[in-house]
TIVO-2410 file (N, C-alpha, C; in nm, 3 decimals):
# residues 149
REC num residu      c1      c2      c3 atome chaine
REC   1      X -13.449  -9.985 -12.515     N      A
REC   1      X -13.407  -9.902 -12.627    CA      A
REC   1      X -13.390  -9.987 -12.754     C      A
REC   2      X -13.336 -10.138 -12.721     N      A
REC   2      X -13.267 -10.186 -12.859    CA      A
REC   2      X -13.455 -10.252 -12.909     C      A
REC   3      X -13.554 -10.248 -12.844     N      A
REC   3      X -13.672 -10.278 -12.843    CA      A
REC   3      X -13.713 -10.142 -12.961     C      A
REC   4      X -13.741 -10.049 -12.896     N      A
REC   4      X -13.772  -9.939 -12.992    CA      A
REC   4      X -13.695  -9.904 -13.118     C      A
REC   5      X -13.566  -9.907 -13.118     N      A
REC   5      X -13.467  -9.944 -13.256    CA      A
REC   5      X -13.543 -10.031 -13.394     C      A
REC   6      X -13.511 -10.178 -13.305     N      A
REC   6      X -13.572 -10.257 -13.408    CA      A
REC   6      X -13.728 -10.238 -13.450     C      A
REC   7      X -13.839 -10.183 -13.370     N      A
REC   7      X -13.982 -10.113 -13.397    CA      A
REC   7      X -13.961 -10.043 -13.511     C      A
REC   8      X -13.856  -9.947 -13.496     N      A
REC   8      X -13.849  -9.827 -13.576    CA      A
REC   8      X -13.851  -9.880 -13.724     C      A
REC   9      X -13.751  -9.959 -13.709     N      A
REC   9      X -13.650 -10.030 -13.831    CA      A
REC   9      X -13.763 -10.097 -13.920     C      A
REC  10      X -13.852 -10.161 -13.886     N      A
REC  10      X -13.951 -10.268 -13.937    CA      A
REC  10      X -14.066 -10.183 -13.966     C      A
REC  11      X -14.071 -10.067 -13.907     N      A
REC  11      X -14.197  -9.961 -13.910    CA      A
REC  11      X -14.117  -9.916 -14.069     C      A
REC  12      X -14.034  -9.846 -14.068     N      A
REC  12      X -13.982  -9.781 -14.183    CA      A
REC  12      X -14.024  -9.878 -14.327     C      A
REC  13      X -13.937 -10.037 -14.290     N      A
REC  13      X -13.952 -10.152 -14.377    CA      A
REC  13      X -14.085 -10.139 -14.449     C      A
REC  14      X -14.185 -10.138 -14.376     N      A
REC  14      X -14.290 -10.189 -14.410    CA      A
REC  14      X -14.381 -10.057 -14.449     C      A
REC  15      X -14.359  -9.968 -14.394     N      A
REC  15      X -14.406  -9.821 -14.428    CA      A
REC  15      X -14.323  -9.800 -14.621     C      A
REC  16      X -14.250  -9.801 -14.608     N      A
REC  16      X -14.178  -9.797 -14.730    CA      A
REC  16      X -14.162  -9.912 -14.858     C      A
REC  17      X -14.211  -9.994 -14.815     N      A
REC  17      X -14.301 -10.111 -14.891    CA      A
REC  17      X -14.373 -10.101 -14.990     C      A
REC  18      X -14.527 -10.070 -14.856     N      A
REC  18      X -14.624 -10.016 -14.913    CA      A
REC  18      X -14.619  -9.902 -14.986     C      A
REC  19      X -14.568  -9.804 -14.966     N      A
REC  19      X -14.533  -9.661 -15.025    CA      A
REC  19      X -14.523  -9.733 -15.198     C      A
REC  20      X -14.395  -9.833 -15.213     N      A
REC  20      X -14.317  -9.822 -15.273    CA      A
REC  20      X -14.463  -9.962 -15.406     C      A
REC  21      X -14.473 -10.047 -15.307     N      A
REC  21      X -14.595 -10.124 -15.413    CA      A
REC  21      X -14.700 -10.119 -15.412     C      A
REC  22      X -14.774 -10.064 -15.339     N      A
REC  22      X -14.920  -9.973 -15.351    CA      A
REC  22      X -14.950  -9.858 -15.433     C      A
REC  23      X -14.816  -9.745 -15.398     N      A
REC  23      X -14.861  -9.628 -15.483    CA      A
REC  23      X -14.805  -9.596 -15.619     C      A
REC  24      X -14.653  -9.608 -15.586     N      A
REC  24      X -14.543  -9.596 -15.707    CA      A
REC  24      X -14.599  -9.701 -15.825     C      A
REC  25      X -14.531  -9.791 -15.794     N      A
REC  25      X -14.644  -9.900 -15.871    CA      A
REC  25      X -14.718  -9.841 -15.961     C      A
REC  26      X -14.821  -9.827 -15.921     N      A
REC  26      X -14.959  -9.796 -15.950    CA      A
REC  26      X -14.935  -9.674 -16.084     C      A
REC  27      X -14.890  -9.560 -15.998     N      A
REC  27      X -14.911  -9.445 -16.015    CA      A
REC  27      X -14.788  -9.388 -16.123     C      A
REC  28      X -14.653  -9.488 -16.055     N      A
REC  28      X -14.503  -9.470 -16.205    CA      A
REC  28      X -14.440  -9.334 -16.124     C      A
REC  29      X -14.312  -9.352 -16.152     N      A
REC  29      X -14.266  -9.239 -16.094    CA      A
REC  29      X -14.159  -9.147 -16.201     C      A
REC  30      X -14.188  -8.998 -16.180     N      A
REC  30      X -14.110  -8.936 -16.241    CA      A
REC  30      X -13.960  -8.966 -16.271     C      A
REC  31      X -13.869  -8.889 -16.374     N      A
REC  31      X -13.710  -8.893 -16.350    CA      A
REC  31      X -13.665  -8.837 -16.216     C      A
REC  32      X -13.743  -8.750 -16.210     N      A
REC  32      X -13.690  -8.680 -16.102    CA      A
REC  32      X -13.681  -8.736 -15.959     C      A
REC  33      X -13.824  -8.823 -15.964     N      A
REC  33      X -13.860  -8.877 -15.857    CA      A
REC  33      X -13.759  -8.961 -15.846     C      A
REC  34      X -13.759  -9.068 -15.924     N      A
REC  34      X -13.649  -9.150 -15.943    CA      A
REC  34      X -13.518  -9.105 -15.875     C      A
REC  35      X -13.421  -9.001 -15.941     N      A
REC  35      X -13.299  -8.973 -15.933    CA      A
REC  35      X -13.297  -8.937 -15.766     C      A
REC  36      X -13.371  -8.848 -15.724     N      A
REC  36      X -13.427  -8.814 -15.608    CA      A
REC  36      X -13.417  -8.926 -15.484     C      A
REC  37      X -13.533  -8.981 -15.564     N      A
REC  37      X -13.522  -9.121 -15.410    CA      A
REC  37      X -13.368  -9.198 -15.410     C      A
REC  38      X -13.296  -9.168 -15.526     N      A
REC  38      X -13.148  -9.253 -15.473    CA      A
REC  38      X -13.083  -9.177 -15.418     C      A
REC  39      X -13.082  -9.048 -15.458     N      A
REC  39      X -13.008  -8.967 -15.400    CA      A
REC  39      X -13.040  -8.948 -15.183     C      A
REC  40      X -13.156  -8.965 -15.213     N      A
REC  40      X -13.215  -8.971 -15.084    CA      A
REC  40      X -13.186  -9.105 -14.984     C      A
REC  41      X -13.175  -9.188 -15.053     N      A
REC  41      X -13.166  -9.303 -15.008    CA      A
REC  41      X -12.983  -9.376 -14.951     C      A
REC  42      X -12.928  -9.319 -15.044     N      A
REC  42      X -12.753  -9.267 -15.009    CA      A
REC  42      X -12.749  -9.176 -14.920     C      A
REC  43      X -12.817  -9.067 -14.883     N      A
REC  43      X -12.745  -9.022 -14.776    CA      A
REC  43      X -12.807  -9.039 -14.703     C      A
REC  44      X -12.914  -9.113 -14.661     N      A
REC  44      X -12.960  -9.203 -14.533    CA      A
REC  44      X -12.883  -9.274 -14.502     C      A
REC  45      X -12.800  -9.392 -14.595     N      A
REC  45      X -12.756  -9.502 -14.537    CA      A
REC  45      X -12.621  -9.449 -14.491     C      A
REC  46      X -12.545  -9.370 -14.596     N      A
REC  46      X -12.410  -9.305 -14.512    CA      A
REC  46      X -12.385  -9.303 -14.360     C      A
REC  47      X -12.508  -9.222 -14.294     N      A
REC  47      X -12.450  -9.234 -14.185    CA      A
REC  47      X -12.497  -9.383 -14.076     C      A
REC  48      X -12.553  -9.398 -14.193     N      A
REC  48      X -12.633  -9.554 -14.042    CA      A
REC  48      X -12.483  -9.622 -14.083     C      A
REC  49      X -12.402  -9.622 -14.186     N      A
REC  49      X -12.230  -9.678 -14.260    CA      A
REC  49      X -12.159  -9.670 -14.143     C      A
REC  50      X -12.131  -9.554 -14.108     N      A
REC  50      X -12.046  -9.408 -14.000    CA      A
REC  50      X -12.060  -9.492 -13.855     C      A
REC  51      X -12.224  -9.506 -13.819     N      A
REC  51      X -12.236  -9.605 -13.702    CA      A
REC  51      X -12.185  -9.697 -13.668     C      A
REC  52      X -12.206  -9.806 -13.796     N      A
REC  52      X -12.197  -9.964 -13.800    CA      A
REC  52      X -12.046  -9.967 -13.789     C      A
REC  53      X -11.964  -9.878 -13.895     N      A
REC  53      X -11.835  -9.901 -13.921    CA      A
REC  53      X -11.740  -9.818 -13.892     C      A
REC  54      X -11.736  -9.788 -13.778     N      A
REC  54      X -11.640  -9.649 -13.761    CA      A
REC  54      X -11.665  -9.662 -13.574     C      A
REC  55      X -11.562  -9.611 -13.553     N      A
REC  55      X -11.540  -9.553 -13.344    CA      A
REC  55      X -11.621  -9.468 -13.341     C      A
REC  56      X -11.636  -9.424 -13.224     N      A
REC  56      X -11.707  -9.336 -13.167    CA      A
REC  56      X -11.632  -9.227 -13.136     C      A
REC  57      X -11.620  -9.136 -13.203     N      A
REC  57      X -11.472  -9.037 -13.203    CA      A
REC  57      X -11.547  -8.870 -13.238     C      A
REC  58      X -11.489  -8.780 -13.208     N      A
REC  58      X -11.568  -8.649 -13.197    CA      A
REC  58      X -11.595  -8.638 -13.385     C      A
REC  59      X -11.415  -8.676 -13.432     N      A
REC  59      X -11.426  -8.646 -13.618    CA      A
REC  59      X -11.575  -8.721 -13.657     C      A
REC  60      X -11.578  -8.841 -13.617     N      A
REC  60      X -11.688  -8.923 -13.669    CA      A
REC  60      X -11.849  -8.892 -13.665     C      A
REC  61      X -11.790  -8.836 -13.521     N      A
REC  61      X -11.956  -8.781 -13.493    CA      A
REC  61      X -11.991  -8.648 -13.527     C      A
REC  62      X -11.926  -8.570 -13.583     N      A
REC  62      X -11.878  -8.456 -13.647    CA      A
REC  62      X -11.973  -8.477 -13.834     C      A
REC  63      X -11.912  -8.619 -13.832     N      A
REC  63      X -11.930  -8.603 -13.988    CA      A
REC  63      X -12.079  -8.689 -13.972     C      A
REC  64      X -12.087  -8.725 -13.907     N      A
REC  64      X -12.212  -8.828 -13.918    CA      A
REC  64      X -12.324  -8.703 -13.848     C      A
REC  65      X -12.338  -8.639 -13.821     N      A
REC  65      X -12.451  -8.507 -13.749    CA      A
REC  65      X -12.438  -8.433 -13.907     C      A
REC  66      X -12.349  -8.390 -13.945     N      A
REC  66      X -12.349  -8.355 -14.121    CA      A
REC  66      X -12.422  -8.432 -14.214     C      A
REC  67      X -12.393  -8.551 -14.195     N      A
REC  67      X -12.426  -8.629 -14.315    CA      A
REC  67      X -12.612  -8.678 -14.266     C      A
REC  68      X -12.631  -8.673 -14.168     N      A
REC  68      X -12.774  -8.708 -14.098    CA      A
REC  68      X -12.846  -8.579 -14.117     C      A
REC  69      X -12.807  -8.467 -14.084     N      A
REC  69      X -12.856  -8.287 -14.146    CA      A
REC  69      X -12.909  -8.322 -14.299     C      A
REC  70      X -12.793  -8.376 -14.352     N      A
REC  70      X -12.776  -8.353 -14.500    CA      A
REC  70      X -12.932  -8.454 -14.592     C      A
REC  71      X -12.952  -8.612 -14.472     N      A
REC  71      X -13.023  -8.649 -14.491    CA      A
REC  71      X -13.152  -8.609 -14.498     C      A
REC  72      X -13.187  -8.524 -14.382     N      A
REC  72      X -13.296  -8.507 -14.350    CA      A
REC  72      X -13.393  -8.397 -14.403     C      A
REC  73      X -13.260  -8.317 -14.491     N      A
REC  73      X -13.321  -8.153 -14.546    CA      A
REC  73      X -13.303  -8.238 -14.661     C      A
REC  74      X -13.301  -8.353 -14.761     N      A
REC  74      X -13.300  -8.384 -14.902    CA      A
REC  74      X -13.471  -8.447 -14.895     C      A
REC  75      X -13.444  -8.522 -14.756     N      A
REC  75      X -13.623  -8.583 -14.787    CA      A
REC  75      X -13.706  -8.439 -14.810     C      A
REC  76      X -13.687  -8.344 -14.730     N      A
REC  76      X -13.773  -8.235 -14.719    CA      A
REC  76      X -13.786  -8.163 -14.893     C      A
REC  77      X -13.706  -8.167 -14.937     N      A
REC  77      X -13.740  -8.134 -15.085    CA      A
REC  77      X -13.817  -8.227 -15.209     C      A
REC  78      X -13.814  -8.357 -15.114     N      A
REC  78      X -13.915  -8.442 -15.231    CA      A
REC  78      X -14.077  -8.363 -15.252     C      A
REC  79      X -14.102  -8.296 -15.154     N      A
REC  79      X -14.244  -8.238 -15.183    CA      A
REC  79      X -14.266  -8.119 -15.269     C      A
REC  80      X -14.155  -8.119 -15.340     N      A
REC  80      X -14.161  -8.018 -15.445    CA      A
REC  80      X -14.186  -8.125 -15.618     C      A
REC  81      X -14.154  -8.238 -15.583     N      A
REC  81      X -14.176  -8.329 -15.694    CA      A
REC  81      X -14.327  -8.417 -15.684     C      A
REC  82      X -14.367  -8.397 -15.581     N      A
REC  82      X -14.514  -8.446 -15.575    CA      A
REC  82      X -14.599  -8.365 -15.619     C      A
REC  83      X -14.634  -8.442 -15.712     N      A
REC  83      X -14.813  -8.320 -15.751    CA      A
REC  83      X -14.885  -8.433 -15.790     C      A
REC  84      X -14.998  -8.394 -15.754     N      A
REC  84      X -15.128  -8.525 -15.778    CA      A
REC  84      X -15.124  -8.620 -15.690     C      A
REC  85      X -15.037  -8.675 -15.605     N      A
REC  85      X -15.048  -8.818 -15.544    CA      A
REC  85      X -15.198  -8.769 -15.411     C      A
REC  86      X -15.227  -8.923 -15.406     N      A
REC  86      X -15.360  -8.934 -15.345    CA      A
REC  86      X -15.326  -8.897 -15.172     C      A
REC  87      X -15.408  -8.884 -15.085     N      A
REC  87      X -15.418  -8.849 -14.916    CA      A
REC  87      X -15.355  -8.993 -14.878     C      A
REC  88      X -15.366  -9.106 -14.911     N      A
REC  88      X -15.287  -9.188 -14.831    CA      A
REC  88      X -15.133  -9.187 -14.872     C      A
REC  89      X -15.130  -9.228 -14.987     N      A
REC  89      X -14.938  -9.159 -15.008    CA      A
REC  89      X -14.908  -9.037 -14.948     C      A
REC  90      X -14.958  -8.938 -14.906     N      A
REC  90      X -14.947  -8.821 -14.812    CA      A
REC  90      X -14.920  -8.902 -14.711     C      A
REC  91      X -14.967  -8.953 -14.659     N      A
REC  91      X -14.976  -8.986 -14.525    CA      A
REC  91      X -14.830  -9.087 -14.506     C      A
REC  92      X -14.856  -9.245 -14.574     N      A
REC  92      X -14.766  -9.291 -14.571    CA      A
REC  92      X -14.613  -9.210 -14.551     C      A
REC  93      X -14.579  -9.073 -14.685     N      A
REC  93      X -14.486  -9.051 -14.683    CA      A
REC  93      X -14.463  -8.906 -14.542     C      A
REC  94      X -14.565  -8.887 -14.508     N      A
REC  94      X -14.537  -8.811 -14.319    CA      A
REC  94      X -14.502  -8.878 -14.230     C      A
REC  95      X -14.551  -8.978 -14.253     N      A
REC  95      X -14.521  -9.145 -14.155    CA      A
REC  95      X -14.319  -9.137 -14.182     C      A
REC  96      X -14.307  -9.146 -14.267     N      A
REC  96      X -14.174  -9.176 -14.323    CA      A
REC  96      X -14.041  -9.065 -14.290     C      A
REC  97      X -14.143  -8.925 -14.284     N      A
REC  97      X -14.059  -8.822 -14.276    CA      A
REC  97      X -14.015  -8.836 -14.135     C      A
REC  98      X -14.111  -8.887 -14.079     N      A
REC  98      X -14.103  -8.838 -13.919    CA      A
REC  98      X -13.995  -8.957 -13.879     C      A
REC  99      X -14.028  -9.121 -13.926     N      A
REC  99      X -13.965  -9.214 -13.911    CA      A
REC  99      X -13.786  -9.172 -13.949     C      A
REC 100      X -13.744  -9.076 -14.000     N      A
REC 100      X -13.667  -9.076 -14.098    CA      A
REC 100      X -13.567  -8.997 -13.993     C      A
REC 101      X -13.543  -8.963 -13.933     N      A
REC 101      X -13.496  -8.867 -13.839    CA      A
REC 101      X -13.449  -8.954 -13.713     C      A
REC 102      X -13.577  -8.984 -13.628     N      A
REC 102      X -13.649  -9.110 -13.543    CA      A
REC 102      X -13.522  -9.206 -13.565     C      A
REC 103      X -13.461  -9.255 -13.691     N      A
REC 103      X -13.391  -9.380 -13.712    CA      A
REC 103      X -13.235  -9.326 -13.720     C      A
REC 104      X -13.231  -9.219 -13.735     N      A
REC 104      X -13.114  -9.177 -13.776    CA      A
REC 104      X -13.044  -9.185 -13.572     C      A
REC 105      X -13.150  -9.062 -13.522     N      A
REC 105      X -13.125  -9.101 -13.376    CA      A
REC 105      X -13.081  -9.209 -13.341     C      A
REC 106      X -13.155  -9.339 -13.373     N      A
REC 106      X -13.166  -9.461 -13.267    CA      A
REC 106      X -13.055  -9.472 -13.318     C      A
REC 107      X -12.972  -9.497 -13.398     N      A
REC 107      X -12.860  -9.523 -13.461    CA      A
REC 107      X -12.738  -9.419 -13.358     C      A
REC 108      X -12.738  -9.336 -13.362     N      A
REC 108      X -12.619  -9.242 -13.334    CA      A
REC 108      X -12.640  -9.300 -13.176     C      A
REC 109      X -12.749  -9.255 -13.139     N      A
REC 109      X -12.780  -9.349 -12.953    CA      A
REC 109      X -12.692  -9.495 -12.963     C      A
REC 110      X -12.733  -9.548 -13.041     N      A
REC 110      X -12.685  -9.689 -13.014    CA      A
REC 110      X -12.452  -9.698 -13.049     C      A
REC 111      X -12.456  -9.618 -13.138     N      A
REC 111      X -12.324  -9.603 -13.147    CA      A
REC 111      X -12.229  -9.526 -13.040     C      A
REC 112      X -12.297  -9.425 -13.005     N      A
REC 112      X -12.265  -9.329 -12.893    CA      A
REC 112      X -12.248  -9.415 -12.748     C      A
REC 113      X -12.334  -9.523 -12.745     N      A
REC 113      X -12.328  -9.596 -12.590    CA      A
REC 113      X -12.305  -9.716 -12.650     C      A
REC 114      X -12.224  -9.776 -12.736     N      A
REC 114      X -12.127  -9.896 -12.762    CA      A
REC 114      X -12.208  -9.991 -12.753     C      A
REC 115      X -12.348  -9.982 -12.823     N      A
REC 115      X -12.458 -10.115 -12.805    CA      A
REC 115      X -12.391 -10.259 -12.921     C      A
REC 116      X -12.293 -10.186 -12.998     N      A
REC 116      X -12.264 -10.292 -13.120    CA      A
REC 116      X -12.146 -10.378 -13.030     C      A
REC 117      X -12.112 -10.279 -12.940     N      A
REC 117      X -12.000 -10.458 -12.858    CA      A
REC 117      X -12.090 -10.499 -12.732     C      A
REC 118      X -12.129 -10.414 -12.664     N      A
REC 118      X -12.222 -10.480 -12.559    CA      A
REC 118      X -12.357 -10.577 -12.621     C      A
REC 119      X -12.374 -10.536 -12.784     N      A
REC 119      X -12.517 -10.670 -12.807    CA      A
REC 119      X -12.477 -10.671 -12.965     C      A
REC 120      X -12.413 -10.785 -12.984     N      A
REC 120      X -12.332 -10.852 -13.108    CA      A
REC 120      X -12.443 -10.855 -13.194     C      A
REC 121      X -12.568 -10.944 -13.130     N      A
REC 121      X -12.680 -10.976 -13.231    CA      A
REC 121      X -12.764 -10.851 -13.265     C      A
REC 122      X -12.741 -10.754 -13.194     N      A
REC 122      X -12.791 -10.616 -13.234    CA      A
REC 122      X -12.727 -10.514 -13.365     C      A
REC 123      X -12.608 -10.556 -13.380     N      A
REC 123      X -12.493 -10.516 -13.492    CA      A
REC 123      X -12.536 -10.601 -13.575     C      A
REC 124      X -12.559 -10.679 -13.583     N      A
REC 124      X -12.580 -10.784 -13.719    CA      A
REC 124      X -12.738 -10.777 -13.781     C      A
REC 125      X -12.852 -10.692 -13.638     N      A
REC 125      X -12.916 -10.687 -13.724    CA      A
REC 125      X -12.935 -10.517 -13.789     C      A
REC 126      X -12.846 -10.473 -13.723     N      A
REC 126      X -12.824 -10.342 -13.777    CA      A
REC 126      X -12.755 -10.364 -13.923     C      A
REC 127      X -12.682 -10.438 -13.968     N      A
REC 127      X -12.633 -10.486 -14.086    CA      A
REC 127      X -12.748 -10.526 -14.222     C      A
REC 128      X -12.818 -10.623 -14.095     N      A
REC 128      X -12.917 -10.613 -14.232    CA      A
REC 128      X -13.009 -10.530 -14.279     C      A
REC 129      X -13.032 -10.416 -14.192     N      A
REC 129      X -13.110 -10.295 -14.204    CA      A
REC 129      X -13.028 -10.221 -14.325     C      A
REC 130      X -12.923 -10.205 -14.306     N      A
REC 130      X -12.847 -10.152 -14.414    CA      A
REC 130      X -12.819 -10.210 -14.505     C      A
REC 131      X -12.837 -10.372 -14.543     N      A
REC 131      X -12.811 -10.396 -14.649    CA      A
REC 131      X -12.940 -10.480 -14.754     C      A
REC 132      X -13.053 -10.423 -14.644     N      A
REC 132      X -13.193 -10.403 -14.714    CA      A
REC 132      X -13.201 -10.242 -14.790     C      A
REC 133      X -13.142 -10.189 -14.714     N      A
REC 133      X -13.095 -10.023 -14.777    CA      A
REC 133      X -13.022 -10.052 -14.900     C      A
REC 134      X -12.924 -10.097 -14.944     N      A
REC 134      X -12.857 -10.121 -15.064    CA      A
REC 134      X -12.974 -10.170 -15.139     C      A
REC 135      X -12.996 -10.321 -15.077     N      A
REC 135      X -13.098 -10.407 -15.182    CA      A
REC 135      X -13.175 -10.281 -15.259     C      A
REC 136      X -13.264 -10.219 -15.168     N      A
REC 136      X -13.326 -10.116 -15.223    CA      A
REC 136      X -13.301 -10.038 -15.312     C      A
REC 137      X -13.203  -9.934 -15.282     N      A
REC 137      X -13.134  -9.874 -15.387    CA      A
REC 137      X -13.102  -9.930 -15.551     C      A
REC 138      X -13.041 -10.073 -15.515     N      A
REC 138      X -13.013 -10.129 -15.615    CA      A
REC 138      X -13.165 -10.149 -15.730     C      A
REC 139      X -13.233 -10.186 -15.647     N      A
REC 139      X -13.387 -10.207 -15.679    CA      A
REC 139      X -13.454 -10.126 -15.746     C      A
REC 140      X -13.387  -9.998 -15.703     N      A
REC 140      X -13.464  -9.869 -15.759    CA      A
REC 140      X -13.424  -9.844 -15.897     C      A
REC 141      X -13.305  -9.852 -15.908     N      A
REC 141      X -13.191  -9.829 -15.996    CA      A
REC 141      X -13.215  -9.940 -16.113     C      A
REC 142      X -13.239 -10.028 -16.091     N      A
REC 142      X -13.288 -10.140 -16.221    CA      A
REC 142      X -13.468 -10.128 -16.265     C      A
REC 143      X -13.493 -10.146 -16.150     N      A
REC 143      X -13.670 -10.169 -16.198    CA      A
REC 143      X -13.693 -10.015 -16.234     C      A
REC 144      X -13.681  -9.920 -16.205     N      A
REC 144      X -13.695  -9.764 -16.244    CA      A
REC 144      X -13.671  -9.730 -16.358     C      A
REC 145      X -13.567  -9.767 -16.369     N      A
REC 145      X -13.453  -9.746 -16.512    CA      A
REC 145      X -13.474  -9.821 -16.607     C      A
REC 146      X -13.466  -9.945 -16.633     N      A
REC 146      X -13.424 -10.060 -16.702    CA      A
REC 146      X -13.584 -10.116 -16.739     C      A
REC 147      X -13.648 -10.176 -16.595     N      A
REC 147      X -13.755 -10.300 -16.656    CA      A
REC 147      X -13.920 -10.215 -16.655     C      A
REC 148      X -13.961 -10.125 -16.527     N      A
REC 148      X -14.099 -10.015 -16.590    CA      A
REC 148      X -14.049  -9.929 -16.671     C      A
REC 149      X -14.157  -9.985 -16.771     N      A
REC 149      X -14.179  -9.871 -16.898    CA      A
REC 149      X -14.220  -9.747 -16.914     C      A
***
């Protein structure tokens, strides 16, 4: 399982990469798009937060099945801000949708059966998954805003 986790994790990485310097890049992205992908991108990491940093408790898992819902119906509205992008950014971003769900699982699995005290080095690299998630965000938020014209 902690095999397919980290797959997932590096699939997303690198799926969202390319997405992000192949097409965006290229192509520039709306305000909307913009405001959108942070907004999107916060309530992804919330609950992978909920996992890493919190018990395994009914309240928790209560709010983290909310906040993972909440994730998964915001990606679903980015396809109302796409118009024009080419068949492989299609693709890439189906790759992503599907991944996007896929990760949220491996996460709640891994919190639900106490993988962060039974495999220490598995928590830490769950840490940096999430704080490639910030990097990102942060990333979006300057180069979006601030440095493309």
């Amino acid at each position: 399982m902690i095999t397919l986790m980290i797959s997932l994790t590096i699939l997303h990485g690198t799926l969202f990469t390319v997405d992000e310097y192949l097409f965006h890049k290229k192509r520039g992205l709306s305000k909307n798009e913009i405001y959108n992908s942070l907004i999107d991108g916060a309530l992804f990491l919330i609950p992978l937060v909920i996992c890493i940093f919190f018990s395994f408790k009914p309240l928790m898992k209560n709010i983290f099945l909310g906040c993972a819902f909440l994730s998964c119906i915001s990606i679903a509205k980015n396809e109302l801000f796409y118009k024009d992008i080419c068949v492989r950014e299609r693709l890439i971003h189906s790759l992503l949708y599907v991944l996007h769900p896929a990760i949220l699982y491996s996460f709640y699995i891994s919190w639900a059966g106490n993988y962060f005290d039974a495999y220490p080095n598995f928590w830490m690299l769950q840490l940096i998954y999430i704080f490639f998630g910030l990097k990102t965000l942060a990333y979006r938020i300057i180069y979006w805003n601030y440095i493309h014209e």
